[in-house]
PAPATOR-833722 format. One record per residue: chain; x, y, z of N, C-alpha, C in turn. Coordinates in Angstrom, 3 decimals. Example, Ala and Ser with C-alpha at 12.3 -4.5 7.8 and 13.67 -1.06 7.14 Angstrom:
residues 2
  chaine       n_u       n_v       n_w      ca_u      ca_v      ca_w       c_u       c_v       c_w
       A    13.190    -5.690     7.800    12.300    -4.500     7.800    13.200    -3.300     7.800
       A    12.850    -2.250     7.080    13.670    -1.060     7.140    12.900     0.030     7.870
END
This chain:
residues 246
  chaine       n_u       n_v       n_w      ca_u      ca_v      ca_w       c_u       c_v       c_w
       A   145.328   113.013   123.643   143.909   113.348   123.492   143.107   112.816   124.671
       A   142.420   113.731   125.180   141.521   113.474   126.192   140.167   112.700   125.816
       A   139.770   111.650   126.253   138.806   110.901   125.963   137.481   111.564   127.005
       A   136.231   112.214   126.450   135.506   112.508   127.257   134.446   111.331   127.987
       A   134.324   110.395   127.126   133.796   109.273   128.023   134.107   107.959   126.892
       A   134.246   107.001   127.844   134.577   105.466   126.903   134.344   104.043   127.951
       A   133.398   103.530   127.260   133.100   101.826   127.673   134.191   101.466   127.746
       A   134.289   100.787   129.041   135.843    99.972   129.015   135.359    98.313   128.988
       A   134.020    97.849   129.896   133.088    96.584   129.571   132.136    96.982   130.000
       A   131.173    95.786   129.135   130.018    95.462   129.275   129.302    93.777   129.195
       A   129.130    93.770   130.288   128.542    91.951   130.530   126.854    92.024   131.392
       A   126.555    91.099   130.545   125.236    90.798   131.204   125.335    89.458   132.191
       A   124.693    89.769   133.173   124.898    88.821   134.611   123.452    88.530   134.993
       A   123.243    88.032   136.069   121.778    87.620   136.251   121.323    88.554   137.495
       A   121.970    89.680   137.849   121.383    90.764   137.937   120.978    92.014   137.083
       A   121.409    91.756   135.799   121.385    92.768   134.894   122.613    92.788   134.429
       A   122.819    94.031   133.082   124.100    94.432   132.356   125.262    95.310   133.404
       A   126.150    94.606   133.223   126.900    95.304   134.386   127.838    96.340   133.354
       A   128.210    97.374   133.602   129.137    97.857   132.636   129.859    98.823   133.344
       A   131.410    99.050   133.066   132.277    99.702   133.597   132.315   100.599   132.542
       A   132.527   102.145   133.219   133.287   102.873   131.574   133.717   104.480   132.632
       A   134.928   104.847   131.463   135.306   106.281   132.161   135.301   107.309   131.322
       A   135.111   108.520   132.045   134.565   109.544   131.559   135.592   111.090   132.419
       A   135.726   111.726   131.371   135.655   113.327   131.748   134.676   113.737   132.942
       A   135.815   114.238   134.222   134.363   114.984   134.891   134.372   115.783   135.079
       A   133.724   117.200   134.195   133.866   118.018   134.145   134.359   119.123   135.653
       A   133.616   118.828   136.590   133.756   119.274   137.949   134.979   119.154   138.834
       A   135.577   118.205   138.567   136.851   117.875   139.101   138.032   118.314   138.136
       A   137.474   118.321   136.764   138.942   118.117   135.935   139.631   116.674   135.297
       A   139.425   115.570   135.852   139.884   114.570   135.997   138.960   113.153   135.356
       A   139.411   111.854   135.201   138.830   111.034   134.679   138.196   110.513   135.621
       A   137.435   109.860   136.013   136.519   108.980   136.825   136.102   107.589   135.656
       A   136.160   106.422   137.001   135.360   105.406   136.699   134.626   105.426   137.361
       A   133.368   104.419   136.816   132.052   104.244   136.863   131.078   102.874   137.004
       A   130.626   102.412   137.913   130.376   101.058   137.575   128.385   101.019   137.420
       A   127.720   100.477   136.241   126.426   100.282   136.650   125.858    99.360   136.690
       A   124.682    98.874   137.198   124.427    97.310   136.814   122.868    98.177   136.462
       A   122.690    97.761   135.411   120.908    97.805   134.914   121.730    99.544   134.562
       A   120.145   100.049   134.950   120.516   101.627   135.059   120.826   102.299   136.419
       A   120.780   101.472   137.490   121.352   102.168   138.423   123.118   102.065   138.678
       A   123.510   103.094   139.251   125.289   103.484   139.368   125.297   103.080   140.709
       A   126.409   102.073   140.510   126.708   101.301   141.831   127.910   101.777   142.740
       A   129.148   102.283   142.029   130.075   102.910   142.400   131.142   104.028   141.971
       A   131.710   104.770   142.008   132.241   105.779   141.348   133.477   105.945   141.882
       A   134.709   106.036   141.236   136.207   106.602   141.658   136.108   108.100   142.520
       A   135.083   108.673   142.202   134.476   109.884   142.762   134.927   109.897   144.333
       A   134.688   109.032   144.480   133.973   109.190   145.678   134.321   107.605   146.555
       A   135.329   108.024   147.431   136.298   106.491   147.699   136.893   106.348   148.952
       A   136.143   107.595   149.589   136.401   108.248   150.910   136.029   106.856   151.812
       A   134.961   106.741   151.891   134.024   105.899   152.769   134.902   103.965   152.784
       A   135.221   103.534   151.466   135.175   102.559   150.936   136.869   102.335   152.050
       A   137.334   103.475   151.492   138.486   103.274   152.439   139.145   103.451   153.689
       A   137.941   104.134   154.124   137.692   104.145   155.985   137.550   102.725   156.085
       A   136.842   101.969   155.772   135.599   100.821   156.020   137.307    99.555   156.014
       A   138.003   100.336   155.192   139.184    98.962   155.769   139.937    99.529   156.857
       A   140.495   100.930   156.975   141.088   101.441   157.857   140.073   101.769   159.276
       A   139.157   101.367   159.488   138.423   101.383   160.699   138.542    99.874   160.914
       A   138.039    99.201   160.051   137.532    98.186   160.237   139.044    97.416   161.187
       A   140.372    97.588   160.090   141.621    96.708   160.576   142.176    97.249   162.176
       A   141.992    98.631   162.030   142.246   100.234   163.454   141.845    98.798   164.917
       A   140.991    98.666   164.689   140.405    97.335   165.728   140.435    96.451   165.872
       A   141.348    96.188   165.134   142.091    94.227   165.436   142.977    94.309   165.963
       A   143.604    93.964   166.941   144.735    93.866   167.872   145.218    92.594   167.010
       A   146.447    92.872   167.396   147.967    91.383   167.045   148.389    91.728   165.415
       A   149.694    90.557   164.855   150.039    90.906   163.776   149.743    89.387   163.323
       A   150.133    89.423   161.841   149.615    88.414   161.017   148.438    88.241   160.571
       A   147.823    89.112   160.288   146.473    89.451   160.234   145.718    88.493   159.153
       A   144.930    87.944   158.875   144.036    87.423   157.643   142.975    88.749   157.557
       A   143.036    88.554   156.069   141.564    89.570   156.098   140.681    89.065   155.092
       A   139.272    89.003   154.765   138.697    88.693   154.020   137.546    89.900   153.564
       A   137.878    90.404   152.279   136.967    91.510   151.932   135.538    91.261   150.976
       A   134.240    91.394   151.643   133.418    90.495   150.395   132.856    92.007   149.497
       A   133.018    91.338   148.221   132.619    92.863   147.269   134.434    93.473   146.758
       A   134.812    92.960   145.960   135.652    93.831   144.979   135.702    95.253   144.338
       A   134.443    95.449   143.645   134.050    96.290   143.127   135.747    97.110   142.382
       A   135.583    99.157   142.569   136.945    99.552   141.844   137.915    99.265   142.489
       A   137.908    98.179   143.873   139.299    97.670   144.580   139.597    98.545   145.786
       A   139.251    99.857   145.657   139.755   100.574   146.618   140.144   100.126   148.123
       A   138.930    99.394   148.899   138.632    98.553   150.349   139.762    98.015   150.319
       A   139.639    96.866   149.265   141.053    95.899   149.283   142.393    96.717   149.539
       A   142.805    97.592   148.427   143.766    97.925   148.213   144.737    98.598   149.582
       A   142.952    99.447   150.475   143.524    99.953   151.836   144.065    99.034   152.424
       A   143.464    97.505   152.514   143.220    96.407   153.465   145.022    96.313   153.182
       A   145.683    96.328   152.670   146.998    95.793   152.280   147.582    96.577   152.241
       A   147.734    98.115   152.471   148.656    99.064   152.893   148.996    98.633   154.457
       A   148.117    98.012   155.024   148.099    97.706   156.226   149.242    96.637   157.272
       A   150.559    97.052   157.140   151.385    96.217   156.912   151.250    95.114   157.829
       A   150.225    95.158   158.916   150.230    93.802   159.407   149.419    92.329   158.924
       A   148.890    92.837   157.303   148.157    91.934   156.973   149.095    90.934   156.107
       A   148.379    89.911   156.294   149.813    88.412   156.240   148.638    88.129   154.801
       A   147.662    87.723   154.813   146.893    87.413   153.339   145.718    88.172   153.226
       A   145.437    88.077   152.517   144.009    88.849   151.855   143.413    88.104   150.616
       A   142.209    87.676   150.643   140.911    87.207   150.290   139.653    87.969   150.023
       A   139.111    88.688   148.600   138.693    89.150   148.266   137.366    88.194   147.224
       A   136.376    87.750   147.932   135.604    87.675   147.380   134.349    88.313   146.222
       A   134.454    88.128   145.276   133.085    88.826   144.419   132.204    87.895   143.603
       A   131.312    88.135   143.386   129.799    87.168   142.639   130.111    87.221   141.226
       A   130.990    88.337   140.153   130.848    88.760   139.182   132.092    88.432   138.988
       A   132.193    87.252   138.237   133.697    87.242   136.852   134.048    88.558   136.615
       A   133.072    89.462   135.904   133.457    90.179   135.322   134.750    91.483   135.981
       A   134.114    91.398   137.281   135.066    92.506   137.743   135.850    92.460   138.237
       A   136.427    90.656   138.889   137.660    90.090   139.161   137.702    90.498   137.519
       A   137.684    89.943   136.246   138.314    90.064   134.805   138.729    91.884   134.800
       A   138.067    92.829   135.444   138.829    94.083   135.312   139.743    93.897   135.968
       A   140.097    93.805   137.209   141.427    94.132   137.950   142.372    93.054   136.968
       A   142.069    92.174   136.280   143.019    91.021   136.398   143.684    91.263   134.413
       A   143.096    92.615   134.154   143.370    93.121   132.780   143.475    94.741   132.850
       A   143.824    95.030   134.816   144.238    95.940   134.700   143.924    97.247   134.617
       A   142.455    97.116   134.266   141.563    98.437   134.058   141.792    99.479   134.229
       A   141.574    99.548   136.130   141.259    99.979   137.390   142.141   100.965   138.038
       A   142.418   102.168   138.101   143.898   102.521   139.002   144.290   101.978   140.021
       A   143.552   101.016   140.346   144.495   100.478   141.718   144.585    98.882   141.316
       A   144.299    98.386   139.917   144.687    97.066   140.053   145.779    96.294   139.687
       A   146.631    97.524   139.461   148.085    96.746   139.384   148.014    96.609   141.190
       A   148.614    97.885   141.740   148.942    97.432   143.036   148.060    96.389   143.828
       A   146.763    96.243   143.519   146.379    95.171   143.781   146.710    93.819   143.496
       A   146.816    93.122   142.073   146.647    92.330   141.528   148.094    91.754   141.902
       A   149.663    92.730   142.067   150.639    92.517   141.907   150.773    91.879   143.294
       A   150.138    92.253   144.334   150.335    91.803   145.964   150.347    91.018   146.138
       A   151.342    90.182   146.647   151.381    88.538   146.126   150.567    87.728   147.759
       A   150.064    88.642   148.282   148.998    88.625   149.543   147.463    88.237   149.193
       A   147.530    88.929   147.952   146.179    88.739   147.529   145.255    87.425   146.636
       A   144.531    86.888   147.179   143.308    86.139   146.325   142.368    86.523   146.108
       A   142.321    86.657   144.746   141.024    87.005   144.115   139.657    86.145   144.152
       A   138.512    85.729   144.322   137.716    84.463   144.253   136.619    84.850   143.793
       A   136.205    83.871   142.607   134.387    84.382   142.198   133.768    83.342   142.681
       A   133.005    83.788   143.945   131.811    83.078   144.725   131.074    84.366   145.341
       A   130.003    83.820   146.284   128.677    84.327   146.484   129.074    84.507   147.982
       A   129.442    85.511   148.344   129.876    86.099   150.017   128.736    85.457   151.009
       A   127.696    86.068   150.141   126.662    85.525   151.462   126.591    83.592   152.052
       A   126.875    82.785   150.384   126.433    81.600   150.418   127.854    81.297   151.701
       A   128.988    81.750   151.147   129.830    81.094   152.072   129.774    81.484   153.661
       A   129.223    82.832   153.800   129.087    83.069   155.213   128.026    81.777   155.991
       A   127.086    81.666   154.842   126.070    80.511   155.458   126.805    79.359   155.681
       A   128.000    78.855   155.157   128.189    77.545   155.299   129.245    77.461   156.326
       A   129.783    76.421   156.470   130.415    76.070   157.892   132.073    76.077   157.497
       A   132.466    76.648   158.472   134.031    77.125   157.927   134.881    76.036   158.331
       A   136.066    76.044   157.740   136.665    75.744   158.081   138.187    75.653   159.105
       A   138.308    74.585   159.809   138.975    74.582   161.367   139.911    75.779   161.143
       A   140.531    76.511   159.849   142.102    77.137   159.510   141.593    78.078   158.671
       A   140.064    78.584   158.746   139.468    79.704   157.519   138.749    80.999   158.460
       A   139.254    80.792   159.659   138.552    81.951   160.482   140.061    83.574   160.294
       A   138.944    84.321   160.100   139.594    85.158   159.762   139.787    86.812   160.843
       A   140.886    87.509   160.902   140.898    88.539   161.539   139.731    89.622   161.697
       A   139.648    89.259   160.111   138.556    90.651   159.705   137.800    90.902   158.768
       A   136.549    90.716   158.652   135.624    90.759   157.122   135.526    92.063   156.916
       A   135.281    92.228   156.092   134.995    93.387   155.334   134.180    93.611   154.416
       A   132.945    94.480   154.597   131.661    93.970   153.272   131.166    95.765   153.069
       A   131.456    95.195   151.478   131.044    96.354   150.913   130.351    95.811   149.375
       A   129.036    95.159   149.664   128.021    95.034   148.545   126.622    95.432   148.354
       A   125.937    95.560   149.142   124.774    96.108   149.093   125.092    97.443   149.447
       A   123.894    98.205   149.623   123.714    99.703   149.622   123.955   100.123   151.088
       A   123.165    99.416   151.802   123.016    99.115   152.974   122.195    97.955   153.826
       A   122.152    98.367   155.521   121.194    96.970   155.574   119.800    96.743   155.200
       A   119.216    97.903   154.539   117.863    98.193   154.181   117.757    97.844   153.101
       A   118.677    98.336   151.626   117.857    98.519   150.293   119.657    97.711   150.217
       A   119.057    96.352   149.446   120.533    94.984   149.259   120.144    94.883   147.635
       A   120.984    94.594   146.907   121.242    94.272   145.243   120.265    93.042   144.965
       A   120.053    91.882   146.432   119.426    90.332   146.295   118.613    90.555   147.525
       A   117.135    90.481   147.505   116.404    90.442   148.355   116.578    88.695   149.059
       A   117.228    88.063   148.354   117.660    86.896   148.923   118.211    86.532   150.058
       A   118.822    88.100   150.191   120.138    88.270   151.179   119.894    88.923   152.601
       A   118.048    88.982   152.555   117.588    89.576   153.648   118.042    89.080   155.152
       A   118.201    87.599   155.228   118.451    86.908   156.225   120.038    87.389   156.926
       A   120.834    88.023   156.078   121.851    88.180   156.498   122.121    89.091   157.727
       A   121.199    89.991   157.119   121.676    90.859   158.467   120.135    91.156   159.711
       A   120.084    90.239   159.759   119.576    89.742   161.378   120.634    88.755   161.875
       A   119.729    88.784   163.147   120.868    88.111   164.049   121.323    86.692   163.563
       A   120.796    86.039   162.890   120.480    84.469   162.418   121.621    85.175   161.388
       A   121.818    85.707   160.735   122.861    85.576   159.413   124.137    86.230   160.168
       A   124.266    87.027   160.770   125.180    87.314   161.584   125.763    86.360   162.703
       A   125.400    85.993   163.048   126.181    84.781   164.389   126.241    83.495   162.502
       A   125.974    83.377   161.773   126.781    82.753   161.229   128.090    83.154   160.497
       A   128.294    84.257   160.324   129.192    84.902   160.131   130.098    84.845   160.799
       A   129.695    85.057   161.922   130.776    85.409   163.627   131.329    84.444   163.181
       A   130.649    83.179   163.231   131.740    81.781   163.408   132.931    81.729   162.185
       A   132.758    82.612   160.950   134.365    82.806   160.222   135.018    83.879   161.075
       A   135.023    84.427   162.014   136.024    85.002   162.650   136.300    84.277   163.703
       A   138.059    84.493   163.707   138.569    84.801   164.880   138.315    84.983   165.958
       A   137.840    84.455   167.716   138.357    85.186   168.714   138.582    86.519   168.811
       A   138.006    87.496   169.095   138.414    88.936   168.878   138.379    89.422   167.564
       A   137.877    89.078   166.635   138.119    89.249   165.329   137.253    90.537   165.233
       A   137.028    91.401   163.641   136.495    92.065   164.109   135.307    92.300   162.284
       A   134.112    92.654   162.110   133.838    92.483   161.525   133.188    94.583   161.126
       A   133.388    94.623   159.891   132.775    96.002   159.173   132.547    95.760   158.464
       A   131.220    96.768   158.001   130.168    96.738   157.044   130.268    98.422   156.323
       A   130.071    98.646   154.936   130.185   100.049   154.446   128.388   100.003   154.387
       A   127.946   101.425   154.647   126.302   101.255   154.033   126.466   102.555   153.387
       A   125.675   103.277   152.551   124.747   103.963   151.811   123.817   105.085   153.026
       A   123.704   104.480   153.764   122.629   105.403   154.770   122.992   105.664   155.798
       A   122.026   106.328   156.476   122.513   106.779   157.833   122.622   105.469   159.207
       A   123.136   106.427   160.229   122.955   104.729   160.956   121.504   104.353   161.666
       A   121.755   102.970   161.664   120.374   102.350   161.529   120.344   101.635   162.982
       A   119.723   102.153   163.873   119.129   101.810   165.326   118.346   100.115   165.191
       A   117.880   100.144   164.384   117.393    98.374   164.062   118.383    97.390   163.833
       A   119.512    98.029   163.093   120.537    96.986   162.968   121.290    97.195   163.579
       A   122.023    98.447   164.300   122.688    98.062   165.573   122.235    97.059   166.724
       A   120.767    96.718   166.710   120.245    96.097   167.877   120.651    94.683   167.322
       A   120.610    94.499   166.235   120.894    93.056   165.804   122.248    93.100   166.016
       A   123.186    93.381   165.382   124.797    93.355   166.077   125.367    93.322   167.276
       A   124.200    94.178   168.200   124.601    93.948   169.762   124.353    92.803   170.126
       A   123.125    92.028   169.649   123.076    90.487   169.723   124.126    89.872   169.705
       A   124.860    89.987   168.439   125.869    89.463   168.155   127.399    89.558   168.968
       A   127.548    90.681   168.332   129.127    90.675   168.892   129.135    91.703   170.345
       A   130.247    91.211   171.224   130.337    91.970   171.836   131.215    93.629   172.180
       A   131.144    94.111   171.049   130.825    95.707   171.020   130.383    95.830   169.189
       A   129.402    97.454   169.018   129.326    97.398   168.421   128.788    98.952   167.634
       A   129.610    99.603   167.142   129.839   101.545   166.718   129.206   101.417   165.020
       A   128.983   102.615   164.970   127.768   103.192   163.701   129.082   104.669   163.927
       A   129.676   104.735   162.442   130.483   105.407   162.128   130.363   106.654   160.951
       A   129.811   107.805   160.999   129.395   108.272   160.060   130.874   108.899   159.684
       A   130.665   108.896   158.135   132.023   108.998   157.503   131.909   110.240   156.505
       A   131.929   111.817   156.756   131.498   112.429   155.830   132.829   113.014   154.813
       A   132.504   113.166   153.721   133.677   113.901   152.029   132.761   115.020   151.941
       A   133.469   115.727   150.904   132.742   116.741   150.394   132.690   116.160   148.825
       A   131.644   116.506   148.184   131.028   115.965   147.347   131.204   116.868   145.985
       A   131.849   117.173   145.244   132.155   117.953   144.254   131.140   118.497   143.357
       A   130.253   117.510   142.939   129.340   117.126   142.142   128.079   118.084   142.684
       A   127.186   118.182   144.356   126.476   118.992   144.646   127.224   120.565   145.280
       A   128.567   120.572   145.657   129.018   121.755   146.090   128.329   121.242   147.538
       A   128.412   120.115   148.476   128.159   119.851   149.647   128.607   119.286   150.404
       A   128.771   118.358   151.149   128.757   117.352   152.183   127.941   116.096   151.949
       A   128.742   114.764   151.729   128.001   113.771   151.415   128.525   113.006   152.570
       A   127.417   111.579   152.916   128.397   111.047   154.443   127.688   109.608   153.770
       A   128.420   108.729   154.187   128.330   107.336   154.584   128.082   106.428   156.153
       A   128.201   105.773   155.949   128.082   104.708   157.632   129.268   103.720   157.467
       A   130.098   103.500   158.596   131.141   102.126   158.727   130.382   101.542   159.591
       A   130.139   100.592   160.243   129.445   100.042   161.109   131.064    99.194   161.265
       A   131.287    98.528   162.654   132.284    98.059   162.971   131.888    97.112   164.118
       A   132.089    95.684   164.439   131.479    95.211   165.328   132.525    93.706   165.757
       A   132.978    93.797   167.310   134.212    93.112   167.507   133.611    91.528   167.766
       A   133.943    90.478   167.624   133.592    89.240   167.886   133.868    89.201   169.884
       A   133.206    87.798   170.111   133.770    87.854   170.943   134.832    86.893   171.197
       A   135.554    87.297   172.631   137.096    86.981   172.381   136.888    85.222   172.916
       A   136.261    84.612   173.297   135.556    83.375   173.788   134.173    82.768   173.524
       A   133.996    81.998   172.503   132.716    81.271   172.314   132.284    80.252   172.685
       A   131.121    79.667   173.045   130.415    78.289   173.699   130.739    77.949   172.134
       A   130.573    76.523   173.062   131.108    75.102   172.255   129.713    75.191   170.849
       A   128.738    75.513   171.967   127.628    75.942   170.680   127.973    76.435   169.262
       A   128.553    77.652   169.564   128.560    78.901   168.373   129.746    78.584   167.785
       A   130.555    77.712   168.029   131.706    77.526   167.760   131.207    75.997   166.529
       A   130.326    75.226   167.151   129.789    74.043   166.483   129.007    75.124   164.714
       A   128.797    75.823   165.092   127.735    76.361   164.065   126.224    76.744   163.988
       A   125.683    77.461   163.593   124.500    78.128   163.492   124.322    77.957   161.948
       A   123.298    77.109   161.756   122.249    78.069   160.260   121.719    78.934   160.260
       A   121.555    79.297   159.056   120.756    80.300   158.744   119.149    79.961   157.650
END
């Protein structure tokens, strides 16, 4: 029996009720998950095109093997899951803010959280991406490659808290968890944004606005995303290397 739609959870967080559930879609044929927090829809199985460029662009630009990767935003796993097809990745670190949706992959929900969960590459962690980008890493925690897929974009973010991040001041603290050459991507919601490329050129030295277009089932169109991709540089002053606040 085909289930036309069913709550799989529902938790209230201190952004609102977060709730996962899947449904019949009529347009495709097929089941889809669904994630919302409040009443707005945060992510959809729909539509997974973008999520999984954003690791396969993002890793496409890291030179060497043994890779670390650190992905902030879990969400239906997809990012991650690319991040680790990737056979040169040695661990993976998946940060999210919400118990709850590390508790889906880790009960299985998800279509991709066996192969996730089973990767014995993978750490799961419930903390606050942004707080740790602010704080000062450690000598053996710099990583190949971040990967962020939580806000919408750099304009319209889930935590107006989180404004600081993407100027140059939250970014060069970032830099300092990468690697030498490391390389850092961002998924957005919008088109690319000429204001925040200027802040990234600050930052790293190179830095591409990637429009990523699917076809969209749902309007009978063309829907597109942004990867933004931006390489560290391969040598830092003793400065940037000491640390930056934010």
């Amino acid at each position: 029996m085909i289930i036309r739609f069913e709550e799989l959870d529902w938790q209230p967080t201190v952004m609102g009720d977060l709730t996962l559930r899947r449904r019949m879609e009529p347009v495709v044929g097929q089941e889809i998950y669904e994630v919302k927090l409040g009443e707005e829809f945060l992510m959809s199985s729909l539509f997974t095109v973008a999520e999984e460029e954003l690791a396969e662009r993002g890793l496409a630009a890291v030179e060497g093997e043994e890779l670390t990767v650190l992905v902030g935003g879990l969400g239906l796993g997809y990012t991650a899951v690319t991040a680790l097809r990737d056979e040169r990745v040695r661990a993976l670190t998946v940060v999210d803010r919400l118990p709850a949706v590390i508790d889906w992959h880790k009960r299985m929900l998800l279509p991709v959280s066996a192969e996730l969960v089973a990767d014995a590459r993978t750490s799961l962690v419930e903390d606050d991406f942004f707080a740790l980008m602010r704080a000062e890493p450690a000598a053996d925690e710099r990583y190949s490659a971040i990967l962020l897929d939580i806000d919408h974009s750099p304009r319209h973010r889930l935590d107006s808290g989180n404004d600081d991040f993407y100027r140059s001041e939250g970014l060069r603290a970032l830099d300092r968890h990468l690697a030498p050459g490391g390389v850092f991507a961002l998924w957005s919601d919008d088109p690319p944004d000429d204001e925040f490329m200027v802040e990234l050129r600050a930052v790293f030295d190179e830095a591409t606005a990637h429009v990523v277009e699917f076809d969209n089932p749902v309007t009978g169109g063309v829907s597109s995303n942004t990867v933004y991709v931006a390489r560290s540089r391969a040598r830092r002053s003793a400065a940037s290397v000491s640390g930056m606040g934010v």
